[in-house]
C-alpha positions as CSV (number, residue, x, y, z in Angstrom):
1,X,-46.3,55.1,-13.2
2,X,-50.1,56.0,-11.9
3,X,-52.4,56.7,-14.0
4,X,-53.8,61.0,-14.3
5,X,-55.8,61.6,-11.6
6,X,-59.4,61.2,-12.3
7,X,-60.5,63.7,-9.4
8,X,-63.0,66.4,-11.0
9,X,-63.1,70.1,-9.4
10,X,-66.5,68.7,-8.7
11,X,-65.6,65.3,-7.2
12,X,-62.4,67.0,-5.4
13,X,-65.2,69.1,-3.0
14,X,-67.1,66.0,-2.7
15,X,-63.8,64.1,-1.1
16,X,-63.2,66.7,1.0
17,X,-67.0,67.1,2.4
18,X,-66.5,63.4,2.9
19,X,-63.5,64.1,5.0
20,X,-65.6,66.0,7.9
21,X,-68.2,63.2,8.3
22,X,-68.8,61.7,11.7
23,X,-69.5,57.9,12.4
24,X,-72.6,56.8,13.5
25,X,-73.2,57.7,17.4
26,X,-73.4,54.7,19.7
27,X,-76.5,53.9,20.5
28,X,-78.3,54.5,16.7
29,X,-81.4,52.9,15.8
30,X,-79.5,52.1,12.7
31,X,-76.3,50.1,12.4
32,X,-74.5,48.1,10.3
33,X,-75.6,44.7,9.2
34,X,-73.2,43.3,7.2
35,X,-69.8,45.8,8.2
36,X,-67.6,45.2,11.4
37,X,-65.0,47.7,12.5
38,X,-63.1,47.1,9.7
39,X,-64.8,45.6,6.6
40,X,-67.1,42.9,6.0
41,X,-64.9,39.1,6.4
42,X,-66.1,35.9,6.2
43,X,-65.4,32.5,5.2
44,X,-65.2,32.1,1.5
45,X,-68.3,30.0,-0.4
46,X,-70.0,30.2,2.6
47,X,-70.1,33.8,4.1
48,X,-67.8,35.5,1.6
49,X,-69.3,35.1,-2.4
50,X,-68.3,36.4,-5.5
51,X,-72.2,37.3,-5.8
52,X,-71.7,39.5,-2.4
53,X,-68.9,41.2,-3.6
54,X,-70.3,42.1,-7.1
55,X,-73.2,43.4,-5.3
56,X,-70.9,45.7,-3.3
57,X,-69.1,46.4,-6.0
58,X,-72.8,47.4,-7.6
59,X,-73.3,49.7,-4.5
60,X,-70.0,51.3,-3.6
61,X,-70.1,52.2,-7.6
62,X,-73.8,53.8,-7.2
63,X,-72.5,56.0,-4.1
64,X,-69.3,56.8,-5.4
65,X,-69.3,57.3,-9.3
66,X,-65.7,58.3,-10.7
67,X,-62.8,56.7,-10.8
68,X,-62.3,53.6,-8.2
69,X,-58.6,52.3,-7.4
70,X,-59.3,48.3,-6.4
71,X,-56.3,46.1,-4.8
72,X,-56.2,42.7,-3.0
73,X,-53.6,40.8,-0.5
74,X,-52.3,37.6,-1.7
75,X,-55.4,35.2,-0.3
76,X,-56.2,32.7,-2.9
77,X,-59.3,33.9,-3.4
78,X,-58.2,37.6,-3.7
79,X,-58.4,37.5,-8.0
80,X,-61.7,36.0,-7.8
81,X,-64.0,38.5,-5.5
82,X,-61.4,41.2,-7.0
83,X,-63.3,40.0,-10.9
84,X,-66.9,40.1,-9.0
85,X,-66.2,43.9,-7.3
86,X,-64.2,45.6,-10.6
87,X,-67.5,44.1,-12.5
88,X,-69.9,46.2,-10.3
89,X,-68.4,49.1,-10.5
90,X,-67.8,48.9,-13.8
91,X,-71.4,48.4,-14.6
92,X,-72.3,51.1,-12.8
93,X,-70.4,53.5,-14.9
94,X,-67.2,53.3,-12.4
95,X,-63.9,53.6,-14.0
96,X,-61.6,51.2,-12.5
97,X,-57.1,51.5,-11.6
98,X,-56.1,47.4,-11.0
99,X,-53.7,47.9,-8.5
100,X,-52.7,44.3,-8.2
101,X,-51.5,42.6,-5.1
102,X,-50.5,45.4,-2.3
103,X,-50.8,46.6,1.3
104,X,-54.2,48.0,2.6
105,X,-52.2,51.1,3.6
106,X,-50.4,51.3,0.5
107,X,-54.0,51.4,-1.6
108,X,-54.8,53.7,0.8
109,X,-52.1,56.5,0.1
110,X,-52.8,55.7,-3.9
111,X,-56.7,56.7,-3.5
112,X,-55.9,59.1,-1.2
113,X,-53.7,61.3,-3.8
114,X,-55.2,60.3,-6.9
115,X,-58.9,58.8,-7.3
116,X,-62.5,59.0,-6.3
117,X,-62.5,55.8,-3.8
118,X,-61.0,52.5,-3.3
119,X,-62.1,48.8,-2.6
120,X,-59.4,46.4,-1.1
121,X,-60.1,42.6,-0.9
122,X,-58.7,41.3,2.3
123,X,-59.3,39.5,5.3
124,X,-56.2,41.2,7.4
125,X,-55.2,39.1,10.4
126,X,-58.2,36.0,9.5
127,X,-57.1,32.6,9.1
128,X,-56.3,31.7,5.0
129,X,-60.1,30.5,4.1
130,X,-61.4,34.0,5.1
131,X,-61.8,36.9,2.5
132,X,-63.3,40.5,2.6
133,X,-63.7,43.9,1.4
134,X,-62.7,47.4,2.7
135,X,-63.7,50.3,1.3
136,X,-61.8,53.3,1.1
137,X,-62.7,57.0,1.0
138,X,-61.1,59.9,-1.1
139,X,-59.3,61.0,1.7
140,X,-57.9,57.6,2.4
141,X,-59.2,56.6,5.2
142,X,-62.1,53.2,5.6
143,X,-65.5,54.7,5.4
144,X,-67.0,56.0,8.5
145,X,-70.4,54.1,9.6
146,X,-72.6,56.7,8.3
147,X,-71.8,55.8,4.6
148,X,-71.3,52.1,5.4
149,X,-75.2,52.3,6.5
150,X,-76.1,53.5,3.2
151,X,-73.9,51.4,1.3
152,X,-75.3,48.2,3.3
153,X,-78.8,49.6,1.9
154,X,-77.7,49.6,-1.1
155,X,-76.6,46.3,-1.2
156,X,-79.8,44.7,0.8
157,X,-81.9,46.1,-1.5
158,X,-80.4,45.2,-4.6
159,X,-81.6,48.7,-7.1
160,X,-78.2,49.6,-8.7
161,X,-78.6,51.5,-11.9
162,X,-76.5,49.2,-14.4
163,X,-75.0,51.8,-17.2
164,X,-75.7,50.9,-20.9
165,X,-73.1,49.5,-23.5
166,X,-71.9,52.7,-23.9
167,X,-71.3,54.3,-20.5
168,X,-69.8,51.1,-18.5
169,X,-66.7,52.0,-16.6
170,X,-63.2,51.2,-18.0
171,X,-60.6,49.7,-16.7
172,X,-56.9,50.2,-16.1
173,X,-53.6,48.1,-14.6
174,X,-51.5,50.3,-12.8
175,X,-49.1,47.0,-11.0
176,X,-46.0,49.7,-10.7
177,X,-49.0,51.7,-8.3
178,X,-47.0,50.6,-5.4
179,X,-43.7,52.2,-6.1
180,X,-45.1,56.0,-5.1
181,X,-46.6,54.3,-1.6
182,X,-42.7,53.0,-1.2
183,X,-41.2,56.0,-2.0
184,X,-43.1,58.4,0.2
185,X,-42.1,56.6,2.9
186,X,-38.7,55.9,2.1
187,X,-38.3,60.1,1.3
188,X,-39.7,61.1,5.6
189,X,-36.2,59.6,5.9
190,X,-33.2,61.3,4.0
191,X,-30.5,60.8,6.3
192,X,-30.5,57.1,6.0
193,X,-31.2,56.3,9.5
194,X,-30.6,52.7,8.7
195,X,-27.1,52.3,7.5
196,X,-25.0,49.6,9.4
197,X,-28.4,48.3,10.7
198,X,-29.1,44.9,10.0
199,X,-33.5,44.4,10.1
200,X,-35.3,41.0,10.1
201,X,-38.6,41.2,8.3
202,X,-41.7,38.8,8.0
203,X,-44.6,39.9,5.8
204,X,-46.4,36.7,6.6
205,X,-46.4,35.7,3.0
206,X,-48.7,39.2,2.4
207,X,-48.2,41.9,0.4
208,X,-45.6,44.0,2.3
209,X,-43.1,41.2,1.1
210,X,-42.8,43.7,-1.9
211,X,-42.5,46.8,0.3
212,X,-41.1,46.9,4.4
213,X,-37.8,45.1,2.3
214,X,-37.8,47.7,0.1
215,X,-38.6,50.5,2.7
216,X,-36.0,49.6,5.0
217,X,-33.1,49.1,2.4
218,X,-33.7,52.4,0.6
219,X,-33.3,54.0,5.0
220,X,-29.3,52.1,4.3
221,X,-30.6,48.8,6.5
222,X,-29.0,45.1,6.1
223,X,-32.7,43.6,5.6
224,X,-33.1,39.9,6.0
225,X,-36.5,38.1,5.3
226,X,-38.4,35.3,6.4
227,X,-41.9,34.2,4.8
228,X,-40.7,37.0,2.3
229,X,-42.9,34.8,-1.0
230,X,-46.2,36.0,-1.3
231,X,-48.7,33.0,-1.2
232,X,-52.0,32.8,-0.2
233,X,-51.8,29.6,1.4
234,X,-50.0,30.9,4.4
235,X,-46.9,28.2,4.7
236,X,-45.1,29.6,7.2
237,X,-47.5,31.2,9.5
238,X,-51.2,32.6,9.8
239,X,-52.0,35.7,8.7
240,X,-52.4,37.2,12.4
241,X,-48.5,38.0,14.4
242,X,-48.8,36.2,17.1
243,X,-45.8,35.9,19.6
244,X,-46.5,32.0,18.9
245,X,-46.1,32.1,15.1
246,X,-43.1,34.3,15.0
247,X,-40.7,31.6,16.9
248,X,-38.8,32.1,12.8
249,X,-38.4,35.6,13.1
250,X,-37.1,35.9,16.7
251,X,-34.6,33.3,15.2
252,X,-33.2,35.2,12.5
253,X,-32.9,38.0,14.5
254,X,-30.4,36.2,17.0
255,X,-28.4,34.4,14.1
256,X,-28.1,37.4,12.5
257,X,-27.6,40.1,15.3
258,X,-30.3,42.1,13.8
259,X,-31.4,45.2,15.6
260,X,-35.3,43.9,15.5
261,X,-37.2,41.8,13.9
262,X,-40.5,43.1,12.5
263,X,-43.6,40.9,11.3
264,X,-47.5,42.4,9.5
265,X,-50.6,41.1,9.2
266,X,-52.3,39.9,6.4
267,X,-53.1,43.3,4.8
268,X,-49.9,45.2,6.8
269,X,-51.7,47.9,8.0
270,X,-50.2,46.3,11.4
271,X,-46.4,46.0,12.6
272,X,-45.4,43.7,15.7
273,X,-41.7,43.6,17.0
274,X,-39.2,41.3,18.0
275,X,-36.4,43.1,19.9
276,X,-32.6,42.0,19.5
277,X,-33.0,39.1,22.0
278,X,-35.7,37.6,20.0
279,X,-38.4,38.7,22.6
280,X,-41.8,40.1,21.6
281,X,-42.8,43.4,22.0
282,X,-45.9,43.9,23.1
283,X,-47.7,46.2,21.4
284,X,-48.6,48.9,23.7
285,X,-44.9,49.0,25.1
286,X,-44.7,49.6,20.8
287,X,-47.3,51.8,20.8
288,X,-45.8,53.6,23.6
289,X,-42.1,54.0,22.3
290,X,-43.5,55.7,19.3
291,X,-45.4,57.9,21.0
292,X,-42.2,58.9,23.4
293,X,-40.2,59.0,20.4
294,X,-43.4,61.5,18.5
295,X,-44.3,63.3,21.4
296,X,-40.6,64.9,23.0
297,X,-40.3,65.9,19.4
298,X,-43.7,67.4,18.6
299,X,-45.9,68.8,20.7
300,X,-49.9,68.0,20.3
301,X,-52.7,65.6,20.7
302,X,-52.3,62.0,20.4
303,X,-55.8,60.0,19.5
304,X,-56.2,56.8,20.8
305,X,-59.1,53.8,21.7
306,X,-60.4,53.3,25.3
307,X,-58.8,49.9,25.1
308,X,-55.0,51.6,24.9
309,X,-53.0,50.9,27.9
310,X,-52.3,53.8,30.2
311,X,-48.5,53.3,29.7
312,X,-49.2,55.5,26.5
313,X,-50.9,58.3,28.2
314,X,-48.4,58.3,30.7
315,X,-45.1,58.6,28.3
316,X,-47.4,61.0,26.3
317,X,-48.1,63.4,29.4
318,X,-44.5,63.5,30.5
319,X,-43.5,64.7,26.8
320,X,-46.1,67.5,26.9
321,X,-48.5,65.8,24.7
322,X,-52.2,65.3,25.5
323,X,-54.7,62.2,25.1
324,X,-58.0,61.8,23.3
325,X,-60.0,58.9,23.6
326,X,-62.5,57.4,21.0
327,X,-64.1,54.2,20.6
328,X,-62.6,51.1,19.6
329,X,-61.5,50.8,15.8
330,X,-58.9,52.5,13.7
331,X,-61.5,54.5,11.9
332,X,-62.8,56.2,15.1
333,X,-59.2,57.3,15.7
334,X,-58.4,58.5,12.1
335,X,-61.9,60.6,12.1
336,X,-61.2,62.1,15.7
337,X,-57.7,62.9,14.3
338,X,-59.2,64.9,11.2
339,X,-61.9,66.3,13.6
340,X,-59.6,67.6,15.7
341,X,-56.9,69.4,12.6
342,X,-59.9,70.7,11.6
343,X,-60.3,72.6,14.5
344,X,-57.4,73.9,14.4
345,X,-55.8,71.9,16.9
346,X,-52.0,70.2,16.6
347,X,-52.7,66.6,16.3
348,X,-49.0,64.5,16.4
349,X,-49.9,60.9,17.0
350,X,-52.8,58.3,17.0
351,X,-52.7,54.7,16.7
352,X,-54.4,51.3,18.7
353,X,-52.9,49.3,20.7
354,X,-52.3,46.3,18.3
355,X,-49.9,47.3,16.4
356,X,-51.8,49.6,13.9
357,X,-50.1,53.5,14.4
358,X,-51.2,56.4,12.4
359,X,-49.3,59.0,11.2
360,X,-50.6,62.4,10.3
361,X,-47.9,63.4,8.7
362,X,-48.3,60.7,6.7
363,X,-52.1,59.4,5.8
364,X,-54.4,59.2,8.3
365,X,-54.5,55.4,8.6
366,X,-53.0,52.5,10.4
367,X,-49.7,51.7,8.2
368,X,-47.4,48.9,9.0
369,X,-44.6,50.0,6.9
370,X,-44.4,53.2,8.0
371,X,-44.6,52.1,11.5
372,X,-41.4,50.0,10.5
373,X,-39.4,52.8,9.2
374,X,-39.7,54.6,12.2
375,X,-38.6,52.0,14.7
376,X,-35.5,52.0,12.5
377,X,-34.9,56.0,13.5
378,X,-36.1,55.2,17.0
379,X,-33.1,53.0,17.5
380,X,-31.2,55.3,15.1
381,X,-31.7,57.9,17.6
382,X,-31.4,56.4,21.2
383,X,-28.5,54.5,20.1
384,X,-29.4,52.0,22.8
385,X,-30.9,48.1,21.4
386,X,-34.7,47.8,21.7
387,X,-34.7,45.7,24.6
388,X,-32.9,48.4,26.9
389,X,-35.8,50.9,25.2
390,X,-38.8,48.8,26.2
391,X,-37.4,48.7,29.9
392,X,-37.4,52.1,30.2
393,X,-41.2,52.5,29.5
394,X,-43.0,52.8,32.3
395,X,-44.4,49.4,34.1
396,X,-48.1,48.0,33.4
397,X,-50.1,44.6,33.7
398,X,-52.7,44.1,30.7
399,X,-55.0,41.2,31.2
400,X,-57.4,40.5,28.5
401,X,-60.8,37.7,28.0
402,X,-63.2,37.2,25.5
403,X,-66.6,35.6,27.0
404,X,-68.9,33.8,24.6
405,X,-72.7,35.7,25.0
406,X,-75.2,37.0,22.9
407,X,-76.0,39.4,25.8
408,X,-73.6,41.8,25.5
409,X,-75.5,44.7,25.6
410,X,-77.6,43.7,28.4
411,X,-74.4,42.4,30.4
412,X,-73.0,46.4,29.6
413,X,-75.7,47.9,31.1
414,X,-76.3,45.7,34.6
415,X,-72.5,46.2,35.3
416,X,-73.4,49.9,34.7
417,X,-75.8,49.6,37.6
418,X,-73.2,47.9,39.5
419,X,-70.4,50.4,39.4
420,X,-72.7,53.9,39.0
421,X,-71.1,55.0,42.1
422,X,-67.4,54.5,40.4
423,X,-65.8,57.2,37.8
424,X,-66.9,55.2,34.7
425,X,-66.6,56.6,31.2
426,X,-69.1,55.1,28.2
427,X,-67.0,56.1,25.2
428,X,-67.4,51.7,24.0
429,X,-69.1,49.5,27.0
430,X,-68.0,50.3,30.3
431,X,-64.6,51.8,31.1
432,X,-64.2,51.5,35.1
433,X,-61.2,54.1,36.4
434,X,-59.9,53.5,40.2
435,X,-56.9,55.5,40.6
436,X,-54.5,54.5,38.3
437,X,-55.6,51.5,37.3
438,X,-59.0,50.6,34.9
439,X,-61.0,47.9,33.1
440,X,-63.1,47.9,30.2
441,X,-66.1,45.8,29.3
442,X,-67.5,46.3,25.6
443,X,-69.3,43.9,23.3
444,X,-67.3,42.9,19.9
445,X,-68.8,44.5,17.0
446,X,-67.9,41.6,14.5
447,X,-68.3,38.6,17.2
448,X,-71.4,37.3,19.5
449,X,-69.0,37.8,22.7
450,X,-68.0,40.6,25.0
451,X,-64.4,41.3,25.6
452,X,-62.7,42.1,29.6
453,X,-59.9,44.2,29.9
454,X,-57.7,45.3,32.9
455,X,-55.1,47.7,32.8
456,X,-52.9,48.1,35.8
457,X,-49.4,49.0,37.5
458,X,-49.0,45.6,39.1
459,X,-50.2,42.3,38.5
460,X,-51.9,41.4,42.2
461,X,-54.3,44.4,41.4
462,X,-54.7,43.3,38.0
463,X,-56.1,40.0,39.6
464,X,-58.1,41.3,42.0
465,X,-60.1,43.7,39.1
466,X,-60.3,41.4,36.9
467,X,-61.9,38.5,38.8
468,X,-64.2,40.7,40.4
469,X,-65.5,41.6,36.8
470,X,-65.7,38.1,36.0
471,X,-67.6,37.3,39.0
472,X,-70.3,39.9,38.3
473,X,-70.2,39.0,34.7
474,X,-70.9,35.2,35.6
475,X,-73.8,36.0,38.1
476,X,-75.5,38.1,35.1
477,X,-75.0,35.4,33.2
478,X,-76.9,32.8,35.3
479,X,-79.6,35.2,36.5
480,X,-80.3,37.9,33.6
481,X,-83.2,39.7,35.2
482,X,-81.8,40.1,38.5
């Protein structure tokens, strides 16, 4: 069982004020130091500290006094920097819910229906020596770049007012927390979708090894498991689902005749596919078979990055459904999403292109166990395997490149020179439209690089884009000024 909630009447208004922030504008004078898109990661005794993280702990418990829900993934270094944050927001006066070991999404869901904020200790997709801290708003979702701003302040500056002996936080174990995140999944699903379905699942060694099992046998699925042992160390593969590192999973699925095979990320806020042949999915053709599947069903808005491949704006058009586009990040999608309900409008779908899908219906987050479940009623419904599914989607050529510079910003802005008589669109960097096919230059907000991609119906104009951009890109290189 959960703990009572510890939401105030008082506290309760203050979540939900929190829920119609904006994030920072592009293009602020101020922006974050120490935060990427999704947390702040680094290499741990070097970048990553226990003195950091009590120090954020210290801050996030200044900003958001009440009661604060804390969890980790299974790094090696997740009880450690989970001691340093629980100890600053309980010297700040912060009550604090132990969650143990569970999935970013899952915390998520917990904060969301029952406490003032949330801190999760993970690194996601980063290799095993990497650690980090998210931090989680009332309403669930990471906090926006507004808040992170002041937090980071907070932290630089180093003024938290420490409570005395008598007004430290307290803290409680809640390890069963889990269960409710399981079962409000499980429940969207009644019927059973799953029965005579056989599923192959890798959690990576992460913390969904204790939920997608779990989620998929109470939908009536055959679940079989590889990497299914937590352990930080990683064994079997990294954290991150590469096609590469799931050569086990695409295994089991053809000894076992399962329907798919589905692998997470470090934290599981991400699902990848396998299909019954063992092939990967790629994630926009995932991305888009969720959004068919959604969108004949409901009809609305579906939120999505610049950096989505057309393929989902074309399956979501021929349902009826609309596209919004917003930066790159899953926060920037979730807010837009909330934005947008707010406004009254009918908001069905969002999600990025990686694997991490939101559903409103469900939290307003990316959530790789949820994004499990639902392949299982996909397949349920079409009664056709996952292979004939993807085929049906409608055909693109992605191309993708990270360049080493420090100059991202500069290269941004002499390519917008270059193509100011093209349709462009400056939601993040430079997104180039011809027809029906586009490319998009941004700089990486966590990495000194800039990143080139090139969506397109075949692959000879995919090319042709791309080393164009990569021409002009390399001359700016060698001759800044000109």
């Amino acid at each position: 069982m959960i703990p009572p909630d510890k939401k105030t009447s008082h506290d309760a208004h203050v979540s939900q004020s929190k829920r119609s922030r904006k994030p920072t504008k592009a293009g602020s004078l101020v922006k974050k130091q120490l935060f990427g898109t999704n947390g702040v990661r680094g290499v741990i005794g070097k970048d990553m500290t226990p003195e950091l993280v009590l120090r954020i702990g210290e801050a996030l418990g200044t900003m958001r006094q009440g009661c604060i829900a804390v969890g980790r993934d299974t790094r090696t270094s997740g009880d450690t920097l989970a001691g340093a944050i629980k100890a600053g927001l309980l010297a700040t006066g912060c009550d604090v819910i132990d969650c143990g070991i569970l999935p970013t999404p899952a915390l998520q869901y917990i904060v969301r229906e029952h406490y003032d904020g949330g801190a999760m200790i993970t690194a996601s997709h980063n290799p095993p020596e990497y650690n980090g801290v998210k931090i989680i708003e009332p309403d669930g979702t990471e906090m926006g770049d507004d808040e992170t701003i002041q937090l980071e302040q907070l932290i630089l500056g180093r003024t938290f007012p420490v409570k005395s002996w008598d007004r430290v936080g307290r803290e409680t174990a809640a390890p069963h927390a889990v269960d409710e995140y399981v079962h409000a999944i499980a429940s969207q699903f009644p019927n059973r979708p799953g029965d005579a379905m056989t599923v192959a699942v890798d959690p990576g060694s992460g913390p969904a090894c204790q939920t997608t099992p779990r989620i998929l046998s109470a939908m009536g699925c055959r679940v079989l498991t590889i990497n299914g042992i937590m352990d930080g160390t990683f064994p079997g593969r990294l954290p991150e689902p590469s096609p590469d590192g799931l050569s086990g999973l695409s295994a089991l699925v053809i000894a076992s005749g399962a329907a798919f095979g589905v692998a997470h990320d470090g934290d599981a806020d991400r699902a990848v596919f396998v299909d019954e042949t063992g092939q990967f999915v790629e994630e926009n053709q995932e991305f888009a078979l969720v959004a068919q599947y959604i969108c004949q069903r409901s009809k609305g808005i579906l939120v999505t990055p610049v950096s989505t491949s057309q393929m989902v704006e074309m399956v979501a058009n021929k349902a009826g459904c609309d596209v919004v586009y917003t930066p790159v990040g899953s926060i920037y999608v979730a807010r837009k999403m909330r934005e947008l309900i707010a406004a009254k409008k009918t908001v069905v779908f969002g999600g990025e292109g990686n694997g991490g899908l939101i559903f409103p219906d469900h939290q307003f987050c990316r959530d790789g166990g949820m994004t499990a479940a639902m392949m299982v009623a996909i397949l349920a419904s079409a009664q056709k395997p996952l292979s004939s599914l993807v085929r049906g989607l409608p055909r693109r050529i992605m191309k993708k490149e990270k360049i080493s510079t420090q100059n991202g910003s500069h290269i941004i802005r002499q390519l917008s020179k270059k193509y100011s008589h093209e349709q462009v669109d400056r939601t993040d960097g430079l997104k180039i439209r011809r027809g029906n096919t586009w490319a998009l230059v941004r700089a990486s907000g966590t990495e000194p690089l800039i990143r080139i991609m090139v969506d397109a119906e075949d692959i000879t104009q995919a090319d042709e884009f791309f080393r164009e951009l990569k021409g002009h890109v390399a001359s700016i290189l060698t001759h800044p000024d000109k």
